[in-house]
Backbone as CSV, one residue per row, in Angstrom:
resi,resn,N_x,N_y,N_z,CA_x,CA_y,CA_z,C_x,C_y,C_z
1,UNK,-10.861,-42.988,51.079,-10.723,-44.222,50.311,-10.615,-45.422,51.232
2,UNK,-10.007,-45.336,52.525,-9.902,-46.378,53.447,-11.125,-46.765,54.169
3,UNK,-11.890,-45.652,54.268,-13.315,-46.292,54.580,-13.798,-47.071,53.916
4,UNK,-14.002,-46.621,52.712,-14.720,-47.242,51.633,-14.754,-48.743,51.864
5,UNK,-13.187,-49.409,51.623,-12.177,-50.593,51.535,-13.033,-51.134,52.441
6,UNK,-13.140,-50.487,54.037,-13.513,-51.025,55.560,-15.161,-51.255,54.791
7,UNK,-16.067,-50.368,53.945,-17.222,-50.422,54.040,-17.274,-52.292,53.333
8,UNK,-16.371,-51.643,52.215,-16.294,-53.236,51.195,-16.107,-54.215,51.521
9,UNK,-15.360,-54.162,52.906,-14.921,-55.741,53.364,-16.050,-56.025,54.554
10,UNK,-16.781,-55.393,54.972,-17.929,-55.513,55.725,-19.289,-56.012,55.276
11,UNK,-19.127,-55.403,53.887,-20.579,-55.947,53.151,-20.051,-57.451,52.527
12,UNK,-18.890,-57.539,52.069,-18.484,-58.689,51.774,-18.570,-59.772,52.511
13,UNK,-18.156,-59.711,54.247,-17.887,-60.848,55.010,-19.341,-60.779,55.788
14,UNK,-20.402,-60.145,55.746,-21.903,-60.571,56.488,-22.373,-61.579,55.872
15,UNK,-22.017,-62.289,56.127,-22.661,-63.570,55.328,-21.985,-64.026,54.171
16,UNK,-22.969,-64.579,53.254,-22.286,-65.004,51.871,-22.649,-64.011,51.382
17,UNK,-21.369,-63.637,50.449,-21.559,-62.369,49.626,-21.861,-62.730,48.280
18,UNK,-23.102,-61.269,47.437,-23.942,-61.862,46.735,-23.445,-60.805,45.789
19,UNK,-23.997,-60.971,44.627,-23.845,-60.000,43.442,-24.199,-58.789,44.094
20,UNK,-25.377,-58.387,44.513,-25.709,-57.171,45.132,-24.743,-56.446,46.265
21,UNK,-24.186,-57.376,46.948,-23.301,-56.820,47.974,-21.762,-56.284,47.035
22,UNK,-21.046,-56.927,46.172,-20.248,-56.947,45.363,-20.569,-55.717,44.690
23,UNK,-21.359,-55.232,44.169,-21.830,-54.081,43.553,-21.754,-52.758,43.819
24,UNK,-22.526,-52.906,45.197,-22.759,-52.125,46.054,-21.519,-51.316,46.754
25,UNK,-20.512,-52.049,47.358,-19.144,-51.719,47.435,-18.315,-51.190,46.399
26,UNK,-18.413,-51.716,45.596,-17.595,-51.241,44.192,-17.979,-49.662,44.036
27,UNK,-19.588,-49.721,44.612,-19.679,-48.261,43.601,-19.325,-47.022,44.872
28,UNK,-19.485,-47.560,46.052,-19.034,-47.066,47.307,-16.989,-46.458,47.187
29,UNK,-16.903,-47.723,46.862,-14.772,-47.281,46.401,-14.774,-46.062,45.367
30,UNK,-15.964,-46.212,44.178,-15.903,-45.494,42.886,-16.289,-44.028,43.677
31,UNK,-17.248,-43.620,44.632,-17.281,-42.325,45.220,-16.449,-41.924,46.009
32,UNK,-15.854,-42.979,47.032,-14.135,-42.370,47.544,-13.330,-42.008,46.746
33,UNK,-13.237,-41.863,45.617,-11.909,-42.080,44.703,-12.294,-40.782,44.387
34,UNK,-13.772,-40.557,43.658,-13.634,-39.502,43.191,-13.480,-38.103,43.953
35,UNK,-14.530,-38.036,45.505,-14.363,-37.276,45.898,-12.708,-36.761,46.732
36,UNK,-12.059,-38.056,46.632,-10.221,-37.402,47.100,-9.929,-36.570,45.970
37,UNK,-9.806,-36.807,45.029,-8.841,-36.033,43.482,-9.463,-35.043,43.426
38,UNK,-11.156,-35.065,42.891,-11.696,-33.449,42.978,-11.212,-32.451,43.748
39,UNK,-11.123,-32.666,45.426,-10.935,-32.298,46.272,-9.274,-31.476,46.074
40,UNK,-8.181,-31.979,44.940,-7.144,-31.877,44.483,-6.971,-30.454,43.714
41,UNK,-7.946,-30.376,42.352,-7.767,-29.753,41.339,-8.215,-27.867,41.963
42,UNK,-7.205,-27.687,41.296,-7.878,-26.173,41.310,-8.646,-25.359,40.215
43,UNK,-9.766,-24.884,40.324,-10.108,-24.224,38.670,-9.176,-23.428,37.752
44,UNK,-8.411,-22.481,38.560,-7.640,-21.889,37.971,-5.909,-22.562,37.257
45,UNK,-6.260,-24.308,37.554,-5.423,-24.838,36.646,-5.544,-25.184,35.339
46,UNK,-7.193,-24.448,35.261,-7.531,-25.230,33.586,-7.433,-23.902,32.680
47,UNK,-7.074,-24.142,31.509,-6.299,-23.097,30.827,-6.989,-23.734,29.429
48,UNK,-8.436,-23.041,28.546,-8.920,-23.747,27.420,-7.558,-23.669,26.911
49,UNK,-7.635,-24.733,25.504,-6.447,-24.878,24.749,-6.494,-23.645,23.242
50,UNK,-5.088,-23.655,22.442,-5.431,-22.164,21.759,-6.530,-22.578,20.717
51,UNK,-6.533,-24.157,20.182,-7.623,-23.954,19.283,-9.268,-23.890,19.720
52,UNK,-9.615,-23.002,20.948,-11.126,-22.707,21.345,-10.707,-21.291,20.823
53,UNK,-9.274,-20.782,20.237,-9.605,-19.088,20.125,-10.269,-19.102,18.641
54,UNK,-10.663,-18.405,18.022,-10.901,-17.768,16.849,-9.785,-18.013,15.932
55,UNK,-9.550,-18.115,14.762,-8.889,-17.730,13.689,-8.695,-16.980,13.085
56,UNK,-7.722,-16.602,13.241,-7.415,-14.950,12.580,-8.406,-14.723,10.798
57,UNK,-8.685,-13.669,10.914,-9.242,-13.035,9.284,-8.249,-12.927,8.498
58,UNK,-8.938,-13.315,7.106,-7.455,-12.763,6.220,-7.003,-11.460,6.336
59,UNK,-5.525,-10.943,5.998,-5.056,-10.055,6.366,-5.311,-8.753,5.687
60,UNK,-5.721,-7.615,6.175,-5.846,-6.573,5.796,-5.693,-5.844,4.245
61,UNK,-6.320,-5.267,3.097,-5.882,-4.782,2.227,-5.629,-3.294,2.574
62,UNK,-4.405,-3.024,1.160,-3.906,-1.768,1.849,-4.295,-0.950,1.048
63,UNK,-4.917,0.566,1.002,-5.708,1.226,0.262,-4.542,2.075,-0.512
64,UNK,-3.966,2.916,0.356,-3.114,4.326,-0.110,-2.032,4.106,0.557
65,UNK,-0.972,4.878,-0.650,-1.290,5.480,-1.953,-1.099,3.964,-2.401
66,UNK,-1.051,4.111,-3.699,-1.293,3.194,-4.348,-0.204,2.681,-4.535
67,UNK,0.116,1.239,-5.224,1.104,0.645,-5.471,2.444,1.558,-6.641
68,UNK,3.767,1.829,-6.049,4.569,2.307,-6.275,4.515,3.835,-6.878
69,UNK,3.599,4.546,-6.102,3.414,5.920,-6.159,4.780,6.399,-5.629
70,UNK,4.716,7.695,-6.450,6.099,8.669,-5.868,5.525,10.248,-5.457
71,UNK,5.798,10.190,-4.467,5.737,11.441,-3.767,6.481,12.632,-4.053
72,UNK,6.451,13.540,-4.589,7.426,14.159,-5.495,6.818,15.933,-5.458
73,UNK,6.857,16.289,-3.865,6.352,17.744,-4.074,7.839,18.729,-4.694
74,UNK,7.749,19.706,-4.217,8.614,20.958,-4.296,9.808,20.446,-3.317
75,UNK,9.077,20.115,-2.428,10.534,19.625,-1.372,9.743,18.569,-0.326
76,UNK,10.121,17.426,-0.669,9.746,16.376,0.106,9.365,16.136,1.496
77,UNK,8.784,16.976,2.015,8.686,17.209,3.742,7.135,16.659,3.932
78,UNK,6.965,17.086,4.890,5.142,16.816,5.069,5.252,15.715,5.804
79,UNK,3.940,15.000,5.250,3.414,13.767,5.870,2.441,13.235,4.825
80,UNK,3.228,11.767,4.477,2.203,10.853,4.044,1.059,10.320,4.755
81,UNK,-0.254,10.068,4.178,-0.928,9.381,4.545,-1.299,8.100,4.309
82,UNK,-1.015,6.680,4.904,-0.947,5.393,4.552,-2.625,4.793,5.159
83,UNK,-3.177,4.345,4.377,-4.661,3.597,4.831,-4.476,2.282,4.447
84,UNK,-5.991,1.478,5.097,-5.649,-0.028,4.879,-6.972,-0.180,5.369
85,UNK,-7.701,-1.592,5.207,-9.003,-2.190,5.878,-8.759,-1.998,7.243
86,UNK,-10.127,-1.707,7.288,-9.927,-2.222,9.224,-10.293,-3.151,9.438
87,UNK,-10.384,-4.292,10.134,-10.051,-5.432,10.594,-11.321,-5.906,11.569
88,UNK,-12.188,-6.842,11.502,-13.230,-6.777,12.585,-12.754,-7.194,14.035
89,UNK,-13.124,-6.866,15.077,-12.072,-6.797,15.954,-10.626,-6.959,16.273
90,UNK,-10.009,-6.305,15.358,-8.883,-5.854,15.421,-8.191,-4.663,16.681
91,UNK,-7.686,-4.820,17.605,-6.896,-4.287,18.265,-5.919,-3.516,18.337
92,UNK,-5.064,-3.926,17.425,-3.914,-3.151,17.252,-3.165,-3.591,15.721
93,UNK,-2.511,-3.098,14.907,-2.027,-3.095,13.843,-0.549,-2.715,13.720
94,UNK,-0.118,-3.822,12.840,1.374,-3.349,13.130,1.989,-3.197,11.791
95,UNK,2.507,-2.154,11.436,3.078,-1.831,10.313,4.732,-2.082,9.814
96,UNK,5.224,-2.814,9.026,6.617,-3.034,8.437,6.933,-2.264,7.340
97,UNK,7.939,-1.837,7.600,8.585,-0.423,6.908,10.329,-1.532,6.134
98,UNK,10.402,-1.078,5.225,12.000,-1.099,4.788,11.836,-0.179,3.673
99,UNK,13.559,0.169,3.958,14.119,1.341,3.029,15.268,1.079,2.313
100,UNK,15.335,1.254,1.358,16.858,1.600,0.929,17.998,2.121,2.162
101,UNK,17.464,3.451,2.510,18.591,3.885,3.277,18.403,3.835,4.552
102,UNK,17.318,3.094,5.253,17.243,2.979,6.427,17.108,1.621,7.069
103,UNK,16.997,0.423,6.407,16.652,-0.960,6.581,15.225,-1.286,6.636
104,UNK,14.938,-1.816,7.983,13.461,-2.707,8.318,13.197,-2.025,9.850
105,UNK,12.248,-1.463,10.034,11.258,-1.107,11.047,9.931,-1.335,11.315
106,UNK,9.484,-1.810,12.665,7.753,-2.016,12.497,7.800,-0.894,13.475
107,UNK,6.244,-0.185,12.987,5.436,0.576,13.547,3.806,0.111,14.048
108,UNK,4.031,-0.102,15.472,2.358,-0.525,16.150,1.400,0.633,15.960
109,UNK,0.133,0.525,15.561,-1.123,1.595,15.624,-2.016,0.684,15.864
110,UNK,-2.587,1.318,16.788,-4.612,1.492,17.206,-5.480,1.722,15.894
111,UNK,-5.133,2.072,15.383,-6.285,2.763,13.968,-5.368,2.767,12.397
112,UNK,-6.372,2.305,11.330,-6.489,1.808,10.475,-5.258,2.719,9.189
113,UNK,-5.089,3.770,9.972,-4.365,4.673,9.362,-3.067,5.107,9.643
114,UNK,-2.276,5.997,8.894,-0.686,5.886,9.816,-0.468,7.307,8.884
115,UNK,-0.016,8.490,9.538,0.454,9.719,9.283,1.872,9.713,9.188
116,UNK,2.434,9.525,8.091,4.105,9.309,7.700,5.082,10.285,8.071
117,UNK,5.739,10.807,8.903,6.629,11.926,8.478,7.351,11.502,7.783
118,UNK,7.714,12.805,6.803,8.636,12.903,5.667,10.121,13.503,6.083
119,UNK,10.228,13.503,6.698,11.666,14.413,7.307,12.530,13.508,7.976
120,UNK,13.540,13.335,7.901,14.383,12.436,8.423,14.780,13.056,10.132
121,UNK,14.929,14.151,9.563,14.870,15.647,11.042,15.130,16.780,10.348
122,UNK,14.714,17.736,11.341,14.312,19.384,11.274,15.411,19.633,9.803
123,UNK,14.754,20.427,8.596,15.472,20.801,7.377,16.495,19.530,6.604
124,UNK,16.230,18.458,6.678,16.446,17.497,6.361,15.123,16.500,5.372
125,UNK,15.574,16.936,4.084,14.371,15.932,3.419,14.659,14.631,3.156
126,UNK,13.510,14.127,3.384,13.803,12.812,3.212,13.686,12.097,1.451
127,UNK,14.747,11.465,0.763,14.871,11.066,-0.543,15.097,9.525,-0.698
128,UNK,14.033,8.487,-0.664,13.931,7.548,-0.396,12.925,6.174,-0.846
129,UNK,13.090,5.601,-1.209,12.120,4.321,-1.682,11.745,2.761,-0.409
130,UNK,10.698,3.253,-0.147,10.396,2.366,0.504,8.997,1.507,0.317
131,UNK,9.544,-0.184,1.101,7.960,-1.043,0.857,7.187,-0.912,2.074
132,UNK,6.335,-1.469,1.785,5.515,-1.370,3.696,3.961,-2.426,3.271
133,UNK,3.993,-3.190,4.782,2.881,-3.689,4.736,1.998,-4.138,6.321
134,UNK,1.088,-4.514,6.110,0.414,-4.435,7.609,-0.110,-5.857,7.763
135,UNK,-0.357,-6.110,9.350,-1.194,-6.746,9.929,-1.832,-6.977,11.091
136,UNK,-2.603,-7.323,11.376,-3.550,-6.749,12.309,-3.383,-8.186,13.754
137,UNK,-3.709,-7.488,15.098,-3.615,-8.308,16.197,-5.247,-8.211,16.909
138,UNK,-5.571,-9.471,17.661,-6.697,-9.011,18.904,-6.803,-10.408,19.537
139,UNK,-7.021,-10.059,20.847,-7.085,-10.651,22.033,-7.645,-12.379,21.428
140,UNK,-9.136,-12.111,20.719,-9.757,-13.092,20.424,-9.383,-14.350,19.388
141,UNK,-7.960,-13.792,18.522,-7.566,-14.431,18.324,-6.664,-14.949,17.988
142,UNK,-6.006,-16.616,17.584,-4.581,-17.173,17.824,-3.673,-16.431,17.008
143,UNK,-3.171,-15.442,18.008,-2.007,-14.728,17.277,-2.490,-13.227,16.249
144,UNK,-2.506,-13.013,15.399,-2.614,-12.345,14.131,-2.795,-12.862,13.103
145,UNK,-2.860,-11.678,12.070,-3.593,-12.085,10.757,-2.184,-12.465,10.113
146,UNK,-2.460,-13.033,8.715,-0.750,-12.844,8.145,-0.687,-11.191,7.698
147,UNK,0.366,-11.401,7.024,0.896,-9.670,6.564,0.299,-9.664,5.177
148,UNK,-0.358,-8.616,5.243,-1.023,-8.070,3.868,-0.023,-7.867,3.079
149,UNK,-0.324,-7.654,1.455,0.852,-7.732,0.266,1.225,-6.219,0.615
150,UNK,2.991,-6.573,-0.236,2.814,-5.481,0.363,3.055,-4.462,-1.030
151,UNK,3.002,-3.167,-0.643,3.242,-2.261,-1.962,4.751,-0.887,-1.648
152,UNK,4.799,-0.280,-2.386,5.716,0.281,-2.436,5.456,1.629,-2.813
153,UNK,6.501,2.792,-2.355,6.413,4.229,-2.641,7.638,4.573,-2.229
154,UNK,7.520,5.798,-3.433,9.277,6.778,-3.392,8.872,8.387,-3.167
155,UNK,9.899,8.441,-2.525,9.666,10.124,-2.472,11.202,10.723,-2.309
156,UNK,10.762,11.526,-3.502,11.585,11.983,-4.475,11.550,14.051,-5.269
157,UNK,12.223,14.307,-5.219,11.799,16.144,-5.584,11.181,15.648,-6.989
158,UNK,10.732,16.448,-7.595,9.817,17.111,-9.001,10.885,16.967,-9.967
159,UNK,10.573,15.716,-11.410,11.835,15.782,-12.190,11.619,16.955,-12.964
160,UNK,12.571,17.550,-13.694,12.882,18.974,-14.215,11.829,18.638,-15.589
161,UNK,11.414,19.784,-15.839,10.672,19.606,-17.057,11.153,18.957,-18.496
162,UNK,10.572,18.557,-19.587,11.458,18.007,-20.535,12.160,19.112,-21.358
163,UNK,12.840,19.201,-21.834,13.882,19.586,-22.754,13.191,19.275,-24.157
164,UNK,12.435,20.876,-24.588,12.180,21.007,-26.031,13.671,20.519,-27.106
165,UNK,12.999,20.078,-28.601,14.138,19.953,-29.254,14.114,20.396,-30.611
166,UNK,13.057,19.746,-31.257,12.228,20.380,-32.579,11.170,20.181,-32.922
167,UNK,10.446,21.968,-33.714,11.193,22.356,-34.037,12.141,23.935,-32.987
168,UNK,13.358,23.765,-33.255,13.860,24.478,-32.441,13.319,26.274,-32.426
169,UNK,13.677,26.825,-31.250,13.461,28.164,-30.897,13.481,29.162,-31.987
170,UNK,12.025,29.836,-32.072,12.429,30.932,-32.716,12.792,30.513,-33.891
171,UNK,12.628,29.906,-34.506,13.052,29.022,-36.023,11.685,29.661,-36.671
172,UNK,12.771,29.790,-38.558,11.319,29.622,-39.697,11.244,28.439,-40.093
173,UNK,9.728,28.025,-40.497,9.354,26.420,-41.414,9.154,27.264,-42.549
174,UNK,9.501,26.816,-43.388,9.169,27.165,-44.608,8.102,26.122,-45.754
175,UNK,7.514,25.895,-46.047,6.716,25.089,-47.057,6.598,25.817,-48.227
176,UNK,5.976,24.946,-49.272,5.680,24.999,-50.444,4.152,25.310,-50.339
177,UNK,3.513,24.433,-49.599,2.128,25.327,-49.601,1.624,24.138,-48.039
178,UNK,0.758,24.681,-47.821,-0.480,24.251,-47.022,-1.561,23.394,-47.341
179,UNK,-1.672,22.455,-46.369,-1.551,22.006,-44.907,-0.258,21.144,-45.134
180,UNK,0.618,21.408,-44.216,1.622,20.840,-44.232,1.966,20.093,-42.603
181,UNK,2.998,19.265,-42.513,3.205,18.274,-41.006,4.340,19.063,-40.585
182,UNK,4.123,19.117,-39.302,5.674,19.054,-38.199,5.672,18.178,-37.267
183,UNK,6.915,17.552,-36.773,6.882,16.758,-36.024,7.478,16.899,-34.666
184,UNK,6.913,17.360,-33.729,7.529,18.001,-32.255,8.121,17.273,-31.509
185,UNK,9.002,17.409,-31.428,10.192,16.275,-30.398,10.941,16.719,-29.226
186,UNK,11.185,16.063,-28.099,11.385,16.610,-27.040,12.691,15.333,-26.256
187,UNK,12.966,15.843,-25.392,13.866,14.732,-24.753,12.738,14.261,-23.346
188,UNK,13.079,12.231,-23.210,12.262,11.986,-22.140,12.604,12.570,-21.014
189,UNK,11.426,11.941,-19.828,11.546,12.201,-18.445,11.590,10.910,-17.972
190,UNK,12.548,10.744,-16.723,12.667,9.783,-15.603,11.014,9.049,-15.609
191,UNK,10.831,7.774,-15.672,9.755,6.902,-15.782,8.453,7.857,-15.956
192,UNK,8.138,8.735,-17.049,6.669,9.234,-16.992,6.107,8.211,-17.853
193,UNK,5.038,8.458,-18.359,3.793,7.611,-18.573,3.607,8.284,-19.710
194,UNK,3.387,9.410,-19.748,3.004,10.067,-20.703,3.461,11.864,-20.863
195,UNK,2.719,12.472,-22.077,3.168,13.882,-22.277,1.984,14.401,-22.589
196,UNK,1.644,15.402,-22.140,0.703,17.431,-22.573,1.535,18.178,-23.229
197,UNK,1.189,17.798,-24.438,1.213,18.975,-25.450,0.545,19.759,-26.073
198,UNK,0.625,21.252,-25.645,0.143,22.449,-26.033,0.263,23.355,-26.938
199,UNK,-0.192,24.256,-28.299,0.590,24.394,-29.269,-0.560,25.965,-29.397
200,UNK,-0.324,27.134,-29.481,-0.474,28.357,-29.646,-0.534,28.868,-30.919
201,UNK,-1.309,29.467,-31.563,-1.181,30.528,-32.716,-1.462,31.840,-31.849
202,UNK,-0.572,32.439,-32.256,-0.120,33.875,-30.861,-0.820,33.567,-29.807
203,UNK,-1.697,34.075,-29.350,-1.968,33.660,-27.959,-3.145,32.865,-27.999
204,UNK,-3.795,32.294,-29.021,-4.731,31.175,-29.273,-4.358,29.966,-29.002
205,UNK,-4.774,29.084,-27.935,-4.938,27.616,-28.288,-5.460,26.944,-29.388
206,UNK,-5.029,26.260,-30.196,-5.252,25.903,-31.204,-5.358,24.140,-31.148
207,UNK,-4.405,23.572,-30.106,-4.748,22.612,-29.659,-3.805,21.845,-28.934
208,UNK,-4.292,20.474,-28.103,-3.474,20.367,-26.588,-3.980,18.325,-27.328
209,UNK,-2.891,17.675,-27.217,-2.886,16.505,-26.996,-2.021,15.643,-25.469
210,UNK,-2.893,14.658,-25.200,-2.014,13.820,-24.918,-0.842,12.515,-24.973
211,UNK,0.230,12.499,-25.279,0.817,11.654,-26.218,1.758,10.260,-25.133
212,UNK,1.985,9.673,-25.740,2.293,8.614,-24.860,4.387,8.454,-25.395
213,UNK,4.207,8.888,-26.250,6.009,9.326,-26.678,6.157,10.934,-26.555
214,UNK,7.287,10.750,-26.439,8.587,12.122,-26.498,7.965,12.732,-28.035
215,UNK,7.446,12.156,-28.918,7.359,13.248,-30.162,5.873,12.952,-30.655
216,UNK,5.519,14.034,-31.433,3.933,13.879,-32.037,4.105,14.867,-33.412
217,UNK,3.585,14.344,-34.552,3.178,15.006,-35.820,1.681,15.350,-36.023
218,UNK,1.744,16.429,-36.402,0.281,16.822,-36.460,0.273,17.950,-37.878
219,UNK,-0.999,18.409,-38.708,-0.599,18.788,-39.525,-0.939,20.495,-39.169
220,UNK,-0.707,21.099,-40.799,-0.807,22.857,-39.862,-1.300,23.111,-41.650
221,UNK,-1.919,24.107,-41.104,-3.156,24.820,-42.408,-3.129,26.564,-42.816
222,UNK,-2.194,26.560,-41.683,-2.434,28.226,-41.575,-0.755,28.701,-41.045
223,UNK,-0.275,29.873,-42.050,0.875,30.356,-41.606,0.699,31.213,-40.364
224,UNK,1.821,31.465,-40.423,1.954,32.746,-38.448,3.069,32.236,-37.548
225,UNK,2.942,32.835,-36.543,3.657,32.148,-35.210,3.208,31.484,-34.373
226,UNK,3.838,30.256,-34.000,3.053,29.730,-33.156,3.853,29.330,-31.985
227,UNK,3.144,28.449,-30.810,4.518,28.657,-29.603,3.966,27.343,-29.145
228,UNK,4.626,26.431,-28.403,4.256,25.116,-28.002,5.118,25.070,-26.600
229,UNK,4.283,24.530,-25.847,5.183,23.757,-24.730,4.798,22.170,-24.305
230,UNK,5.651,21.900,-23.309,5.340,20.370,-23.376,5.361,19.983,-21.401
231,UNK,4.890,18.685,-20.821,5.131,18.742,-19.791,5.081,16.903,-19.775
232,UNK,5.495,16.571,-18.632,5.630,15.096,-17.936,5.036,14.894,-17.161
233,UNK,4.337,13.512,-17.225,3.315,13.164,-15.881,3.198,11.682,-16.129
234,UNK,2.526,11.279,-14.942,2.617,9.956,-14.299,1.078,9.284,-13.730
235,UNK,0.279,8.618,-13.812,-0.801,7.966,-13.364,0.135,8.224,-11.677
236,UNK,1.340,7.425,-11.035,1.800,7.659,-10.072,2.232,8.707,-9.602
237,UNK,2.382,9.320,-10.117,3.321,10.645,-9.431,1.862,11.301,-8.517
238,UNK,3.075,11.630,-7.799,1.637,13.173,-6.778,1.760,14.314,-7.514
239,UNK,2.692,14.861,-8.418,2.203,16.140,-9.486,3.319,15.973,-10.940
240,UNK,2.860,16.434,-11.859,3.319,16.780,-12.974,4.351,17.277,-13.141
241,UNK,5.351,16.901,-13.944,5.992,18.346,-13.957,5.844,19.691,-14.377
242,UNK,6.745,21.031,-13.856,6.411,21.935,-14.435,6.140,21.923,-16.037
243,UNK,5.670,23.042,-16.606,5.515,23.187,-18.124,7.283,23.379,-18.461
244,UNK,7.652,22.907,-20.345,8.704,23.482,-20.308,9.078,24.716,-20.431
245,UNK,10.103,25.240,-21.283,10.328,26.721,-21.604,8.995,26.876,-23.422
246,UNK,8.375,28.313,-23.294,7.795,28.340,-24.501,8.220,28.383,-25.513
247,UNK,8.509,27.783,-26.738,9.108,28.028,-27.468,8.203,28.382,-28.842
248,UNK,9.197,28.715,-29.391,8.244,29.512,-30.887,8.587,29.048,-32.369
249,UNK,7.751,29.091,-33.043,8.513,29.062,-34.502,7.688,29.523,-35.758
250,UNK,8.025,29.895,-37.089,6.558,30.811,-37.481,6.467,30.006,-38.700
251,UNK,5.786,29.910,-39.465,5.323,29.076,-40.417,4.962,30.067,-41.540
252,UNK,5.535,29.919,-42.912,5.615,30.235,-43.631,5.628,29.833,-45.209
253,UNK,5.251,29.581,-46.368,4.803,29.456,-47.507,5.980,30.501,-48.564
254,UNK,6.510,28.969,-49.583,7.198,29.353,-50.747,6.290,30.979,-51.602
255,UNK,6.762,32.111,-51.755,5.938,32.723,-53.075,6.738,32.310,-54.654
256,UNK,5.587,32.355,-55.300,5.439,31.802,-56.805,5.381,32.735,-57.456
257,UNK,6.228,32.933,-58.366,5.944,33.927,-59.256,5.663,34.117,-60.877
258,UNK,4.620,33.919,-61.127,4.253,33.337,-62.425,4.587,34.865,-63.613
């Protein structure tokens, strides 16, 4: 830069100094200047800023199981399987867990999927309601996605079958004549959805509805014995319950005696 100054005051004082000489110097100072500072910077001080990264994708949907499914084998052990979108360059995925009886945990995965154990530890089942939801990370961009909605699942043993009521065991109906109604009633189950009801003339199916209440009337045409059972189930549940106990009752007609 001190040259420069020396060049400027040299072209200045040869004579009378003219627009061209004035110029000429100026742009002489303007290349000292720059080449000191360049000479300063290092490349590895420039750092793009975060908005050159990408913007995260919206966040992941979550496939399975479905929203507030209950897991409900023989004995709650195993392993769930939890799925979700995969993410276009997505990296890594991080999963949020809370429980009733255990609080809030995240779980990191590589892949789109997550194999649950069910066991709290060895002969220990696990009996529990929990939410969970995901979201996804990668290099390319600022931060992560947000957290996908989230959904919920319980796992829980097999509720006991329903409790037949009427008409009761081994009972006679008696009528006046045929086709006549009965009305089959049962006690509910813990949140089912619905009921399978099955109804026997000795060992004939005669016919099987699905009913959305604890009781159903249907009519009957023909005396004999017949045997019915009933069961509980769920759009959510992972199985049905067992069938109940069979029960029986025989159907029978007033005689007239003219």
């Amino acid at each position: 830069m001190a040259d420069s100054l020396k060049i400027l005051r040299r072209i200045l004082y040869m004579g009378k100094p003219t627009t061209s000489k004035i110029f000429l110097g100026l742009i002489l100072m303007a290349v000292g200047y720059l080449t000191i500072n360049t000479a300063c910077k290092n490349p590895n001080d420039f750092k793009p800023p975060e908005d050159t990264l990408n913007q995260p994708p919206a966040p992941p949907q979550l496939f399975s199981p479905i929203d507030y499914y209950v897991r409900m084998p023989d004995a709650p052990t195993g392993r769930l399987l939890l799925t979700w979108e995969a993410i276009k360059d997505a990296e890594l995925y991080e999963i949020f867990f809370t429980s009733d009886s255990n609080g809030q945990w995240t779980v990191p995965y590589d892949t789109n999927f997550f194999s649950m154990r069910l066991e709290k530890e060895p002969w220990q089942y696990l009996i529990d309601k929990f939410t969970w939801k995901v979201r996804a990370f990668s290099s390319l961009w600022q931060y992560s996605t947000d957290w996908s909605e989230p959904r919920h699942f319980e796992v829980r043993f097999k509720p006991l079958p329903p409790q037949l009521t009427y008409p009761a065991n081994d009972t006679n109906v008696i009528f006046d004549s045929l086709p006549a109604e009965i009305n089959f009633m049962w006690d509910r189950v813990q949140d089912e959805q619905f009921y399978d009801l099955e109804v026997y003339l000795d060992s004939l199916l005669v016919f099987e509805r699905r009913v959305q209440n604890n009781s159903y009337q249907t009519a009957f045409t023909s005396a004999g014995t017949y045997y019915w059972q009933v069961r509980a189930g769920s759009s959510l549940w992972q199985n049905n319950t067992d069938w109940s106990e069979l029960w029986s009752f025989h159907i029978t007609t007033t005689i007239k005696i003219h």
